[in-house]
C-alpha positions as CSV (number, residue, x, y, z in Angstrom):
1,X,0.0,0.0,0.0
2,X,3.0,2.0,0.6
3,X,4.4,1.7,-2.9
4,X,1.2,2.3,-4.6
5,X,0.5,5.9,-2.6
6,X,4.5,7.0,-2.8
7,X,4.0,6.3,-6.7
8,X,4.2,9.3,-9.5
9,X,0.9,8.5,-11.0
10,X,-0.8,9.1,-7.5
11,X,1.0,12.5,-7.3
12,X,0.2,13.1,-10.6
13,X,-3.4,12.6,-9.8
14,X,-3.4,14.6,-7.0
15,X,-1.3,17.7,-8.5
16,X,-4.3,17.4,-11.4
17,X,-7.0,17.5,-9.0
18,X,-5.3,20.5,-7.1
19,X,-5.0,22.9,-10.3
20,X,-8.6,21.6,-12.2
21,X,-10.6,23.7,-9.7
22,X,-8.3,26.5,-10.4
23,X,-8.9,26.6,-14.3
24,X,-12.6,25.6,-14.3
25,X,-13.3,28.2,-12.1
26,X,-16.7,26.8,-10.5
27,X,-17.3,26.2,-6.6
28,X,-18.8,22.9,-7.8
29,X,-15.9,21.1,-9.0
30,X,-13.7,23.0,-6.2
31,X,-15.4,21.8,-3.0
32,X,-15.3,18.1,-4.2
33,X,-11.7,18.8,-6.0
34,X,-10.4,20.6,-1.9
35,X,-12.0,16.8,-0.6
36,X,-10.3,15.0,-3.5
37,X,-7.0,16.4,-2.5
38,X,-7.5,16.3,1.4
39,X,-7.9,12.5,0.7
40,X,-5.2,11.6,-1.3
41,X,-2.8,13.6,0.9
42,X,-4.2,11.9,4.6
43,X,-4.3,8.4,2.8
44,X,-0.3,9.2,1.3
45,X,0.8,10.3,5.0
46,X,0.0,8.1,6.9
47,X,0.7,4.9,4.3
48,X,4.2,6.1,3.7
49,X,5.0,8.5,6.3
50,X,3.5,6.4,9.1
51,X,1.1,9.0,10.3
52,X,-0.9,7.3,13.4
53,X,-4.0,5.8,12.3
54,X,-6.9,8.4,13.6
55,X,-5.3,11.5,12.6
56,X,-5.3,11.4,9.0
57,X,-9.0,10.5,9.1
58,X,-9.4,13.5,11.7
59,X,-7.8,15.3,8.5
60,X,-10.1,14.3,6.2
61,X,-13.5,14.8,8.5
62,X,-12.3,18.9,9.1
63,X,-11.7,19.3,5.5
64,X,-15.2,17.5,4.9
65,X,-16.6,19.8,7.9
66,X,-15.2,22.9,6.0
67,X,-16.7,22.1,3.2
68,X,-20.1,21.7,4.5
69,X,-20.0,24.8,5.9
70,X,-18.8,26.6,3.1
71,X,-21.8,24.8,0.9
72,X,-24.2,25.3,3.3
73,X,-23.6,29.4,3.0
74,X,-23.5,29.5,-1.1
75,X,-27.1,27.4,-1.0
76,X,-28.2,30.5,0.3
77,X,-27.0,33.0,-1.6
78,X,-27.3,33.9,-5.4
79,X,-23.8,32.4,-5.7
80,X,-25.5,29.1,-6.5
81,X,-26.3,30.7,-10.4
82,X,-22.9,30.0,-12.3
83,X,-22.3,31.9,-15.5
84,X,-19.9,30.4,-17.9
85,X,-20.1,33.3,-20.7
86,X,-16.8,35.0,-21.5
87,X,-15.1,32.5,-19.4
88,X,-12.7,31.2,-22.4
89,X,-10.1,33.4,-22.1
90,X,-9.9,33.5,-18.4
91,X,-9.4,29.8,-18.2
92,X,-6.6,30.1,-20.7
93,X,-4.8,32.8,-18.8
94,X,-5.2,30.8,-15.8
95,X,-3.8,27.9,-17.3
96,X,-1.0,29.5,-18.6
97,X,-0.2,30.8,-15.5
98,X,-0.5,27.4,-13.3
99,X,1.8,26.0,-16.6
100,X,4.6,28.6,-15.6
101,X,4.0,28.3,-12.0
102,X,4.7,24.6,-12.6
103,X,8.0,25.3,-14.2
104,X,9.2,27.5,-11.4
105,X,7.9,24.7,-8.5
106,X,9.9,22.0,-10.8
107,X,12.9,24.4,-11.1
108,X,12.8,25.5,-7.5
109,X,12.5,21.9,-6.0
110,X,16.5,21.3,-5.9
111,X,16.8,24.1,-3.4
112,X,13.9,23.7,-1.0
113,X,14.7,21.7,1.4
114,X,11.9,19.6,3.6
115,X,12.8,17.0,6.4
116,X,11.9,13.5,6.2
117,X,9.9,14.3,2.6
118,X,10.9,11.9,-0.4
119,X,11.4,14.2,-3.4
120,X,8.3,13.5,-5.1
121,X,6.1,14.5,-2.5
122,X,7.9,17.8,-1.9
123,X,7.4,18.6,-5.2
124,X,3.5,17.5,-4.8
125,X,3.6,19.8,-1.6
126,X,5.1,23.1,-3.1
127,X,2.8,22.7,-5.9
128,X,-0.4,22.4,-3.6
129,X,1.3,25.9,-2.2
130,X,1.6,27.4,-5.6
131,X,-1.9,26.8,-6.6
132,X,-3.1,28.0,-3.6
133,X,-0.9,31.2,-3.8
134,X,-2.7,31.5,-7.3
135,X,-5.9,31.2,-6.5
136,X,-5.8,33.8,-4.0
137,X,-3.8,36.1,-6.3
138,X,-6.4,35.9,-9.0
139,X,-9.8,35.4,-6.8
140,X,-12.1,38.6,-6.1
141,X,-14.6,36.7,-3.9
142,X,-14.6,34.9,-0.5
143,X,-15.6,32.0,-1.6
144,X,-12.7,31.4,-3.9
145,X,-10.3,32.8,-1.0
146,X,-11.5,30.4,1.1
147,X,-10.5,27.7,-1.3
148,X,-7.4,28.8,-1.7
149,X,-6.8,29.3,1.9
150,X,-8.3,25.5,2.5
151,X,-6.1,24.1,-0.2
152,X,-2.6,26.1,1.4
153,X,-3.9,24.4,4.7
154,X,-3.4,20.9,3.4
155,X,0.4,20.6,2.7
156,X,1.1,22.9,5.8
157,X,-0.9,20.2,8.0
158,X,0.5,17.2,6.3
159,X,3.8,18.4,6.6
160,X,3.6,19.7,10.0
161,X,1.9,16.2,10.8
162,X,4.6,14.1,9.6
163,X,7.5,16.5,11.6
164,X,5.7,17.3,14.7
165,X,3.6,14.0,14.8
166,X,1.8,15.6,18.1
167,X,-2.0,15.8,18.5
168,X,-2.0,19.5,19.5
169,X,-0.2,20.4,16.7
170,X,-3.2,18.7,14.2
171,X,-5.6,20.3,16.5
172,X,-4.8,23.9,16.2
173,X,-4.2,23.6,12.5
174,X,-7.6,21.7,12.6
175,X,-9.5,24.7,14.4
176,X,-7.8,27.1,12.4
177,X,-9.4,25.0,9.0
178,X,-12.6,26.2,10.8
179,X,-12.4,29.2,11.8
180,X,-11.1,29.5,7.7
181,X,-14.3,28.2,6.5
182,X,-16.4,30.1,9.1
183,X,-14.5,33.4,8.0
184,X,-15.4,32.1,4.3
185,X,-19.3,31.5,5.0
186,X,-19.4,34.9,7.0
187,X,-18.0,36.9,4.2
188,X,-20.0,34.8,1.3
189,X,-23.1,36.2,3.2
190,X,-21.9,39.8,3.6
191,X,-21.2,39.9,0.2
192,X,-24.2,38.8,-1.3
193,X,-26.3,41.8,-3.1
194,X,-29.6,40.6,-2.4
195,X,-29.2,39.8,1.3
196,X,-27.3,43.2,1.9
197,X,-31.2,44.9,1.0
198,X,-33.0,42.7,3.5
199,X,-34.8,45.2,5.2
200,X,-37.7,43.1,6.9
201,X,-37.3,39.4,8.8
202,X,-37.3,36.5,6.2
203,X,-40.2,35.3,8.0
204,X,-42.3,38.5,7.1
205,X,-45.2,37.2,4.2
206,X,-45.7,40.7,3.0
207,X,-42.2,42.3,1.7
208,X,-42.0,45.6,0.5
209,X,-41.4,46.7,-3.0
210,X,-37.9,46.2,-3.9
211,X,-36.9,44.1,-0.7
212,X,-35.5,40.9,-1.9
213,X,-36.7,37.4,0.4
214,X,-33.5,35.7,2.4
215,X,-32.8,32.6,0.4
216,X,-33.1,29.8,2.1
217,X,-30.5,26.2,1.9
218,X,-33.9,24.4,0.6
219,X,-34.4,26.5,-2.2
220,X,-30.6,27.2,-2.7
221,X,-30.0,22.8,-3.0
222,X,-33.4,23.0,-5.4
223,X,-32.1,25.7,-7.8
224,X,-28.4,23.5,-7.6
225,X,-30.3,20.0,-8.3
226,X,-32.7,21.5,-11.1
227,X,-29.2,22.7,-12.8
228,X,-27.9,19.5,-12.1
229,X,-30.5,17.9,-13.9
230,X,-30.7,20.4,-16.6
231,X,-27.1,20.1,-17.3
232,X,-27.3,15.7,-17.5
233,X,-30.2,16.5,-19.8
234,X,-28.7,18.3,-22.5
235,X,-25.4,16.2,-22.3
236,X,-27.4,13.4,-22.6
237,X,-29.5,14.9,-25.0
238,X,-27.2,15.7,-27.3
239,X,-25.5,12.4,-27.3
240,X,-28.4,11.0,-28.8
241,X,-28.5,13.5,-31.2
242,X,-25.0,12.4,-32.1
243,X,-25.6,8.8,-32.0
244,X,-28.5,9.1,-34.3
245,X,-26.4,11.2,-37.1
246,X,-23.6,8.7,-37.1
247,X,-26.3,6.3,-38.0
């Protein structure tokens, strides 16, 4: 198990899943992407870094925690629409920038130096830095600073886990995972134009002119499974489509 988590297809995997988020640009693929990463990195420390047992699980159940909190703030704001238009070239500057960030973390890896880390996976850890650096240079919302500031957390804890292998170490870089993704769902909320003009309780049936109703995490999660389903309907739509021109 060992071999197969030390191996460079595993870091390749997880160096993908790191930067994917980064150049799709959507809070779906980077809350799953954040959990994605979290996992491969627990599961890699303590096969081949002999991490004890409960604490890489303790890793990946704050990350998960983070997460939910950080969902459970976007269902109720308006950032649950995603628009795509004009996003072309924004994804290619993005990508070109993560490709010559790559170069520099590949050039740079000689001369940083990290106890007890095989190469490989100081590489994979200064690139989970990089991207995180990136997405906070680039973001101009919360909710993509939080994922940046989640996705720095993980090498620092890893690495901090496999050094100083004590359990209040993990736990103050575990609180201060929270109090990142409360900070997050705080400032999501804030941000959000159509809560900011709430001037009556959500609770109120008769709102004035103008005064927008507090969305709520049931009819955020409906709008986010009706574009779901929209999205699998065209895709699948149009395969058939497809399918029946090639015949």
């Amino acid at each position: 198990m060992a071999a197969f988590w030390a191996s460079i297809p595993i870091h390749v995997i997880l160096g993908l899943a790191a930067c994917i988020p980064v150049v799709l640009w959507d809070w779906r693929v980077a809350l799953p992407g954040i959990l994605f990463v979290q996992l491969g990195t627990s599961a890699l420390i303590g096969a081949v870094y002999g991490v004890p047992a409960p604490w890489p699980a303790v890793h990946l159940g704050i990350q998960a925690l983070a997460c939910l909190i950080i969902l459970l703030s976007i269902l109720q704001t308006s950032n649950v629409q995603v628009r795509n238009a004009g996003e072309f070239s924004s994804r290619l500057f993005r990508l070109l920038v993560l490709g010559i960030a790559a170069l520099l973390v590949w050039a740079a890896s000689d001369r940083v130096e990290l106890p007890l880390l095989e190469n490989a996976t100081k590489v994979l850890f200064l690139w989970f830095a990089a991207v995180a650096l990136i997405t906070l240079g680039v973001t101009e919302t919360a909710l993509f600073g939080g994922v940046g500031l989640l996705l720095w957390l993980i090498p620092v804890q890893a690495f901090l886990s496999v050094l100083f292998p004590l359990p209040a170490v993990i736990v103050l870089l575990g609180i201060l995972q929270i109090l990142v993704a409360l900070a997050c769902s705080f400032l999501l909320l804030a941000e959000d134009d159509a809560l900011t003009q709430i001037e009556v309780p959500s609770t109120d049936p008769d709102l004035a002119p103008g005064v927008y109703r507090r969305h709520s995490i049931a009819s955020g999660a409906r709008v986010l499974g009706y574009g779901i389903g929209y999205w699998m309907y065209t895709l699948f739509n149009r395969r058939l489509k497809s399918g029946g021109r090639n015949s």
